[in-house]
C-alpha positions in Angstrom: -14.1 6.3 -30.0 -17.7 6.2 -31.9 -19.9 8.2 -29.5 -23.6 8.1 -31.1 -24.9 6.9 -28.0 -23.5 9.0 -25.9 -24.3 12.1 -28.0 -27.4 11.4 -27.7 -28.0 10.4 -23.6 -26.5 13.6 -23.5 -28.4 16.1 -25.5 -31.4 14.3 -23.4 -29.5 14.9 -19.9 -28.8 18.5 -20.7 -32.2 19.6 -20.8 -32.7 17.5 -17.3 -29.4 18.2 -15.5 -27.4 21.5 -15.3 -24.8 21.2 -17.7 -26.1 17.6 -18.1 -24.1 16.2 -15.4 -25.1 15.4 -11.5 -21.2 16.5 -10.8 -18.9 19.4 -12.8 -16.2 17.1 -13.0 -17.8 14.7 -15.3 -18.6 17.5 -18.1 -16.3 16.2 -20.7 -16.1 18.4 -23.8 -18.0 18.1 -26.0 -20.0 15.3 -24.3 -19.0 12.5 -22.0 -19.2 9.5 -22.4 -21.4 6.9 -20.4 -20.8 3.6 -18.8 -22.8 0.4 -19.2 -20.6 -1.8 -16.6 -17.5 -2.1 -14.7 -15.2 -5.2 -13.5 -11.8 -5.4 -12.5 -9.5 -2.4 -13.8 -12.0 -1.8 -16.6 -14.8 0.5 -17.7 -17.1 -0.7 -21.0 -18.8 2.5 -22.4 -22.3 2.8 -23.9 -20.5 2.4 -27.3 -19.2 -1.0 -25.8 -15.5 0.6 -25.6 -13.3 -0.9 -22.6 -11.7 1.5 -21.0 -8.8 1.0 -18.1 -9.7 3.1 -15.3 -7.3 5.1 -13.4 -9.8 7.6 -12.3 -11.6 4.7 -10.0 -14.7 6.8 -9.1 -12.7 9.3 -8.1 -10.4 7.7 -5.5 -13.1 4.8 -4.2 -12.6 1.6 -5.8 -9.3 0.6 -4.6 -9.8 -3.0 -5.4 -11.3 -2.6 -8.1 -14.8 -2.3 -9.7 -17.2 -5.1 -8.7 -14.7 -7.0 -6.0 -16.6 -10.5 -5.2 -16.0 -9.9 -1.5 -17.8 -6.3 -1.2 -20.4 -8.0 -4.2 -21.3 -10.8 -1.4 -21.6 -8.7 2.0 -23.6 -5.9 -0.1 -25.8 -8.7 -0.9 -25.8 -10.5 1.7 -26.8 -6.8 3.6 -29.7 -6.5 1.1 -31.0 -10.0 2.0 -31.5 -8.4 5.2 -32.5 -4.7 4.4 -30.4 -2.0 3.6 -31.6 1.2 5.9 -33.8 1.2 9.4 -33.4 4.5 10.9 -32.1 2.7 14.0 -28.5 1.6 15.0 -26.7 -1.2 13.6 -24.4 -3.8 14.9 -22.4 -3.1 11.8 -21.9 0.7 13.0 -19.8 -0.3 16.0 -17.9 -2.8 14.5 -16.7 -0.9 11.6 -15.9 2.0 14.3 -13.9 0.0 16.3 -12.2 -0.5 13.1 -11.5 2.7 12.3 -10.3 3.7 15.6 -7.8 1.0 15.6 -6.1 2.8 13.1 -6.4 6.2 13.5 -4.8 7.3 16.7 -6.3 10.7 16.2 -9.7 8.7 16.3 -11.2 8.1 20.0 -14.8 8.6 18.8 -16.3 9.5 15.2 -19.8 9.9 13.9 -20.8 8.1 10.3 -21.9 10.0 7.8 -23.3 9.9 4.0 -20.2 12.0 2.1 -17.0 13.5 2.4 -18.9 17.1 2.1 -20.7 16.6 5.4 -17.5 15.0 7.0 -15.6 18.4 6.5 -19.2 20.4 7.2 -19.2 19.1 10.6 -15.6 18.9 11.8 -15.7 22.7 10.8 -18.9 23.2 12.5 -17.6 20.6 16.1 -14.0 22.9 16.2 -15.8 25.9 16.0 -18.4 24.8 19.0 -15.9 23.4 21.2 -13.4 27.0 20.3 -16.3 29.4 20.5 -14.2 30.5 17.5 -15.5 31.6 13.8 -12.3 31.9 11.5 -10.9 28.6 9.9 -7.3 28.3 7.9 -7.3 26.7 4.7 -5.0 25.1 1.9 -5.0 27.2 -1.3 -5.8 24.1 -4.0 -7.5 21.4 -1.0 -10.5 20.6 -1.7 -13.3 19.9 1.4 -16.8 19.9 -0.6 -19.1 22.1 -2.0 -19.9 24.0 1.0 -20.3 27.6 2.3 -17.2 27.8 4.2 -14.8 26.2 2.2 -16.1 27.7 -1.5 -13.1 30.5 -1.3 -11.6 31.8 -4.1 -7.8 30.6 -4.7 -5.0 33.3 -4.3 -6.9 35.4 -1.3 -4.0 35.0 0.4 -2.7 34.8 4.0 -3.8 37.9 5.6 -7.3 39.0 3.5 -10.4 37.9 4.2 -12.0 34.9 1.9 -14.0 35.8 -0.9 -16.5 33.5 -2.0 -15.6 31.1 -5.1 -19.8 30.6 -5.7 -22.6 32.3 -6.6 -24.7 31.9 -3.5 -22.2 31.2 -0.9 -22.2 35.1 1.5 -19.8 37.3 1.7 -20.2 36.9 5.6 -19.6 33.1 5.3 -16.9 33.4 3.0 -15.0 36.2 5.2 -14.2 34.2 8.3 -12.0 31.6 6.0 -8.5 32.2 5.4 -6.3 31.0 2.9 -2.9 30.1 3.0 -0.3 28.5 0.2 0.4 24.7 0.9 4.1 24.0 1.7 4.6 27.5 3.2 4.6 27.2 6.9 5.6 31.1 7.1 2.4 31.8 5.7 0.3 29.8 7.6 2.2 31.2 10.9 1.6 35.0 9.7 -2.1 34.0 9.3 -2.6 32.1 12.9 -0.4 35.7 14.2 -2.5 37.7 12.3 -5.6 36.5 13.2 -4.7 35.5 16.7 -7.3 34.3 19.3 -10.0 34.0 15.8 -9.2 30.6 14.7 -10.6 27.9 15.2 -9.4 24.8 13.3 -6.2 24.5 10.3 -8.1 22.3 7.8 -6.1 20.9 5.0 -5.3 17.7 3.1 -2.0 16.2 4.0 -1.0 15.2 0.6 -3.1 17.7 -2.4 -5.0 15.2 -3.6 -7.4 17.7 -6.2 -5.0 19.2 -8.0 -2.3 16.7 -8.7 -1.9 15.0 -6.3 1.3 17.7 -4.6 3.1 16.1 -1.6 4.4 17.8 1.8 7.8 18.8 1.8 10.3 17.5 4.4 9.1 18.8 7.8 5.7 21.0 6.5 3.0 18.7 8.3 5.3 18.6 11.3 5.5 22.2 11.2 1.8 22.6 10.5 1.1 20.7 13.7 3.6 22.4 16.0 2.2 26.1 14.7 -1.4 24.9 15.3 -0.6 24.1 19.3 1.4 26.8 19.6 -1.3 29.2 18.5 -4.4 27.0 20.7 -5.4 26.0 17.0 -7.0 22.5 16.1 -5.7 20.7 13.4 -8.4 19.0 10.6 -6.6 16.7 8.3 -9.1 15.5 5.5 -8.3 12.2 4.7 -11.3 11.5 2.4 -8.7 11.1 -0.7 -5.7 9.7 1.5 -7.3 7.7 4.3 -6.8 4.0 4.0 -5.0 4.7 0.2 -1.3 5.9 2.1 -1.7 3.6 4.4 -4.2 2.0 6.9 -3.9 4.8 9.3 -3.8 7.4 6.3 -1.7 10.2 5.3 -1.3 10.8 9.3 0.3 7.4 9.7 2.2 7.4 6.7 4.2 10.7 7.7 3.6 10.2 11.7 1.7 13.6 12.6 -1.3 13.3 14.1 -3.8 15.6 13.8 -7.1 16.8 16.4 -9.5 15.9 13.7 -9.9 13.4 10.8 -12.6 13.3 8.1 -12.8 10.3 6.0 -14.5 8.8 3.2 -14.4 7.1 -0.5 -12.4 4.1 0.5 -14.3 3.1 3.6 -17.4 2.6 1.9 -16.2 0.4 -0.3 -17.5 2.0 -3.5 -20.6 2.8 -1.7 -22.0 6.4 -0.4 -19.9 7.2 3.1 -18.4 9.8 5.2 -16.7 9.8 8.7 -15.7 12.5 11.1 -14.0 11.4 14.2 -11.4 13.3 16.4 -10.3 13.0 20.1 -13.0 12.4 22.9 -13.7 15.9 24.0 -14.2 17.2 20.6 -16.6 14.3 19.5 -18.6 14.1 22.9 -19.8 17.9 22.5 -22.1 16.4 18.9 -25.4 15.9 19.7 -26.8 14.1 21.3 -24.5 14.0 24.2 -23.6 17.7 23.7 -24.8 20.6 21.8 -23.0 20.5 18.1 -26.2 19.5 15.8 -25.0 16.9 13.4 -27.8 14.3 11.8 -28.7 12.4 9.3 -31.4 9.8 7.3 -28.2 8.0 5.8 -25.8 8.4 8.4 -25.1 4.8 9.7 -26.3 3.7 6.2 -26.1 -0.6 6.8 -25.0 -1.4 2.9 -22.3 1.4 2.9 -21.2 -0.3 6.2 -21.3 -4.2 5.2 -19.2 -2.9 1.9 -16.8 -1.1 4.3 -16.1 -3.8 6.2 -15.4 -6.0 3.2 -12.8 -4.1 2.0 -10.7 -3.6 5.3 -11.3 -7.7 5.4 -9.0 -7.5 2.2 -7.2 -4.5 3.0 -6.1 -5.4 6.5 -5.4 -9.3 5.2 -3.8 -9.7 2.1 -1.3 -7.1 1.8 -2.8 -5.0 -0.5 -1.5 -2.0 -0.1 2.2 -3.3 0.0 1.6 -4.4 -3.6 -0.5 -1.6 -4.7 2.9 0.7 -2.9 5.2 -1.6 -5.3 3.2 -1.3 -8.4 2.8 2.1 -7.9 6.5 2.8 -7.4 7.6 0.7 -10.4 4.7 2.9 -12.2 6.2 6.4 -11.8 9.8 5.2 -12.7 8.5 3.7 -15.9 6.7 7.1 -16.6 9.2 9.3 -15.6 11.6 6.9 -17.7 8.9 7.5 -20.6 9.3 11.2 -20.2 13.1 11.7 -20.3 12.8 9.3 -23.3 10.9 11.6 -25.1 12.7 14.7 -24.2 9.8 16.4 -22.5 9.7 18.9 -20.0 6.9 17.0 -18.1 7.4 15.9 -14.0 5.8 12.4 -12.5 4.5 12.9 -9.3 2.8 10.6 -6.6 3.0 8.3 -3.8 1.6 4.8 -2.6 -0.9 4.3 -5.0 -2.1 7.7 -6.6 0.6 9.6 -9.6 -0.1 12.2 -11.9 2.1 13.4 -14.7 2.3 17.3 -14.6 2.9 19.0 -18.3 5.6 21.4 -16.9 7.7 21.2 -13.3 6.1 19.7 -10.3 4.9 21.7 -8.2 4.8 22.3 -4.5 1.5 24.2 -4.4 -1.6 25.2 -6.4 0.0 28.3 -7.6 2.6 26.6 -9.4 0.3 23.7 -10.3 -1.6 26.3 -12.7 1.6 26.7 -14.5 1.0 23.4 -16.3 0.0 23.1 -19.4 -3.9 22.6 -19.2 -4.7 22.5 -22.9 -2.1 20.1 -23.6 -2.7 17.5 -20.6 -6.7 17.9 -22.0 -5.1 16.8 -25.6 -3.6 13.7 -24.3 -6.2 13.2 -21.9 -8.4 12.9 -25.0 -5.8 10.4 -27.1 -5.3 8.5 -24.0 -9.0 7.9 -24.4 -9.1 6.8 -27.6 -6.6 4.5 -26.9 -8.6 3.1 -24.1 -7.0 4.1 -21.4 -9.2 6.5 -18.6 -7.2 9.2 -16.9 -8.9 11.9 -15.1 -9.9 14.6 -17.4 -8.3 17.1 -15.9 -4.9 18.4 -15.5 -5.8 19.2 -11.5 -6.9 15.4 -10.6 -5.4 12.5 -9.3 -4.6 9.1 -11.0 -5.6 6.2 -8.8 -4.2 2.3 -9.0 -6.3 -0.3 -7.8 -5.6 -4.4 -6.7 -7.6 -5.1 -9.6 -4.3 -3.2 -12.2 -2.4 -6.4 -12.6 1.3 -6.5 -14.6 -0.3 -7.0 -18.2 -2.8 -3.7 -17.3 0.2 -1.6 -16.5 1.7 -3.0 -19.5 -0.6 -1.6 -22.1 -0.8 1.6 -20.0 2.9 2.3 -20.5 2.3 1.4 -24.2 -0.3 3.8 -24.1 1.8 6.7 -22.3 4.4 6.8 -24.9 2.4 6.4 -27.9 0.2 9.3 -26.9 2.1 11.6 -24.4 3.4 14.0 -27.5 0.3 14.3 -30.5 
């Protein structure tokens, strides 16, 4: 791929940007490379490559990029401006969406990201607990905040240690980490720190480092050890929620959590976060009780209309039974790929989202970092070339959208085994 152009934007945005990027995750070595436009399955880059996109923003765009029916209500919404600092008609409507789905949903408040989904539902369990100690997933990622910026492999019974400059000790003490799939660890935490915890946050299916999926009976366990132990439960559905299915992860496996945070897919491409949860939780946020949560953005009317638009096409066209299909049919052709070639590589994934792991799969972060990291970046790189976008990183999810159609796929698999051994 010839890259003078984006060289260049890049030795400009380094001296602007730290590490010339506005996220980590998009610091490609040496450079990346930009976008000009998007449509469909495809990305074109500064260099006027076309790319097929399996990173989709990161999990957002599941019907693809630039969908006509999101194009017209975002429009439409602009016609008629696009932020008042007052409530919207589209805020209740889109709510009442949501809560039709989500049975762990009785009230929610909008947000701008996933980041201040998880801030608050960390911040509304400890208020209504009066507790200060939260349990997290080793390898789940919640945002880039204070309390959930702990360093992987503390372990079950130590205190967090901060995993950023900047984030205090203090903070960084009160969470607790425990592997995912390992329910004894979780219960020697709650046991160990009995009558501290407030709230079990976790992603039901490891969406940032694979994805990893739940073993037979670990959510179900997770939820019986948080009520035995007067612990909420937090499920953050920002990767998994309306991706596994319309009610999420939680609907998908049938466990039903205290709390919820969602985000990426709701906003239909466009900036969005939600915390919901049941009543009593939700009525102690301000203003009807005394758990500060607000926000310029929160509400915001665009991020609304294009949320709106794509449950229309969600909820009415049977998108995600296809996109369930072609993603099934997907991970048997890989994983037929992969025994083809004789490697020692493992297809993971469910519904829409796979990965292919360059060693065994794994059933938690720990054995996730086993992989093969340098290699996956290799054929990450001649994947690229080829014009096909994967995530660039061993620990990130692929995504399919409704805009992949058969002939896409196609030249993926083409691309898989011309590239998955250099």
């Amino acid at each position: 791929m010839t890259s003078d152009a984006s060289s260049q934007l890049f030795e400009v945005a380094k001296r602007l940007m730290p590490g010339g990027v506005s996220s980590p995750v998009r610091a490609i070595s040496p450079y990346p490379f930009y976008v000009s436009r998007a449509e469909g399955p495809h990305l074109w880059t500064k260099e006027g490559q076309r790319l097929i996109d399996y990173c989709l923003a990161y999990g957002p765009m599941i019907l693809g990029h630039r969908h006509p029916l999101v194009m017209e209500r975002v429009v439409r919404q602009l016609e008629q401006g696009w932020l008042y600092g007052t409530p919207s008609e589209l805020e209740v409507s889109l709510a009442k969406r949501i809560v039709g789905h989500y049975p762990s949903i009785d009230m929610l408040r909008f947000v701008s990201t996933g980041t201040e989904a998880t801030m608050a539902a960390l911040r509304i369990a400890r208020g209504y607990t009066g507790k200060d100690r939260i349990v997290k997933v080793e390898g789940g990622f919640h945002g880039a905040h204070d309390a959930v910026l702990v360093k992987a492999g503390s372990g079950a019974t130590t205190l967090g240690v901060p995993d950023s400059l900047g984030v205090p000790k203090d903070t960084a003490k009160n969470t607790i980490q425990v592997p995912y799939n390992d329910l004894g660890a979780m219960e020697a935490a709650l046991t160990g720190f009995e009558g501290e915890v407030a709230a079990v946050i976790m992603e039901p299916v490891l969406g940032n480092i694979g994805p990893v999926l739940p073993e037979p009976g670990y959510l179900e366990g997770a939820r019986r050890l948080t009520e035995e132990h007067g612990v909420l439960l937090i499920f953050d559905e920002v990767i998994t929620g309306f991706r596994l299915s319309l009610g999420g992860a939680q609907a998908r496996y049938g466990v039903v959590p205290d709390m919820t945070t969602l985000g990426k897919i709701i906003g239909g491409g466009f900036p969005i976060g939600v915390v919901g949860g049941r009543r009593e939780l939700m009525e102690m946020v301000a203003p009807s009780g005394g758990i500060y949560q607000a926000g310029t953005f929160n509400g915001s009317p665009v991020s609304l209309a294009a949320g709106m638009a794509t449950l229309d096409v969600l909820e009415g066209e049977r998108t995600l039974e296809r996109l369930d299909s072609v993603g099934e049919d997907l991970r048997k052709a890989l994983a037929q790929i992969v025994e083809d070639l004789g490697l020692s590589y493992s297809v993971v994934g469910t519904a829409s989202i796979f990965k292919i792991f360059f060693g065994a799969a794994p059933k938690n972060y720990a054995e996730a970092l086993r992989c093969d990291k340098a290699g996956y970046l290799a054929f990450f790189r001649r994947m690229l070339k080829a014009g096909v976008f994967l995530p660039p990183s061993q620990y990130e999810t692929n995504f399919l959208s409704a805009a992949h159609t058969d002939d896409v796929i196609n030249e993926t698999l083409e691309a898989y085994k011309s590239n998955l051994i250099g």
